[in-house]
C-alpha positions, 0 to 999 in steps of 0.5 A: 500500500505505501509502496503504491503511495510512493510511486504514486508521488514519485514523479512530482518529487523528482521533478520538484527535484529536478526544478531545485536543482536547477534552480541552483544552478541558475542562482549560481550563474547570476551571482557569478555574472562578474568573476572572470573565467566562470562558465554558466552551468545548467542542466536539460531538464528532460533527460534529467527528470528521465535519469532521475526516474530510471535509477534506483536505491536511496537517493542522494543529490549533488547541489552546488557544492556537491554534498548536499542531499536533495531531501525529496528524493528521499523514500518516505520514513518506513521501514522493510517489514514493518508489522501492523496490528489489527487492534479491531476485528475489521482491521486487516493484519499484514506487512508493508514494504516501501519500494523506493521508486526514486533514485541516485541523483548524482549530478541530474544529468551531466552538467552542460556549459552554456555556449554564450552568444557574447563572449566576455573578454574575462571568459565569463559565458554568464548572459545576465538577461538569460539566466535571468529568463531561464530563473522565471521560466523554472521558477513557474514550472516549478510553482506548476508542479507543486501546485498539481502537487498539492492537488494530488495531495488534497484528493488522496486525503479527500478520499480518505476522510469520505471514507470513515 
């Protein structure tokens, strides 16, 4: 049952996964737009969301600084085998497995540079109005996926409660 819960929410997590992780990169190459010899990074996200979903096992994610955990990709907090108790003659005795569906980010994807359509003379390949679009146009996809989300999220427990 949890299992069905987890792959259920799966793809919205990695995708808010995903949009974080971009989100990251993109704040790095707007506070980087002066330092001479910085490459813009970023990240297609398409594939990364496509590599993110095949991989299996826990999840940790590289952020900018390449140690920091995404939580979200994280599997919900229960354990393999974990025991219920009928504590009435209606309940349902058994054991529950959570199957993480997520996986390893590792880096979402190989990181790609991005090819400046004005080079500076410093070498900084930060387009400054760019990233300032891509930032936006993440940030409202981001907003999306969390909204359908939340919406998921307000129909399992609207099905719940209408049910007891």
């Amino acid at each position: 049952m949890l299992d069905k819960l987890d792959a259920e929410f799966a793809f919205g997590r990695q995708a808010l996964d995903v949009r974080a992780y971009r989100q990251e990169l993109l704040s790095s190459n707007i506070a980087n737009a002066d330092t001479p010899g910085y490459k813009a990074r970023d990240v297609d996200f398409a594939s990364s969301l496509a590599g993110a979903l095949k991989k299996g096992g826990s999840a940790t994610g590289a952020a900018a600084s390449n140690n920091a955990t995404l939580a979200m990709t994280q599997p919900a907090g229960v354990t393999s085998g974990m025991s219920m108790v009928s504590t009435a003659p209606g309940h349902m005795p058994g054991k529950s497995t959570l199957t993480p569906t997520g996986g390893p980010s590792d880096d979402y994807g190989n990181l790609q540079y991005r090819v400046p359509t004005q080079p500076a003379l410093d070498g900084n390949t930060v387009d400054i109005d760019t990233e300032r679009v891509q930032f936006a146009d993440n940030t409202l996809h981001f907003e999306s996926g969390m909204t359908v989300l939340s919406s998921q999220i307000k129909t399992m427990l609207s099905a719940i409660q209408s049910g007891s």
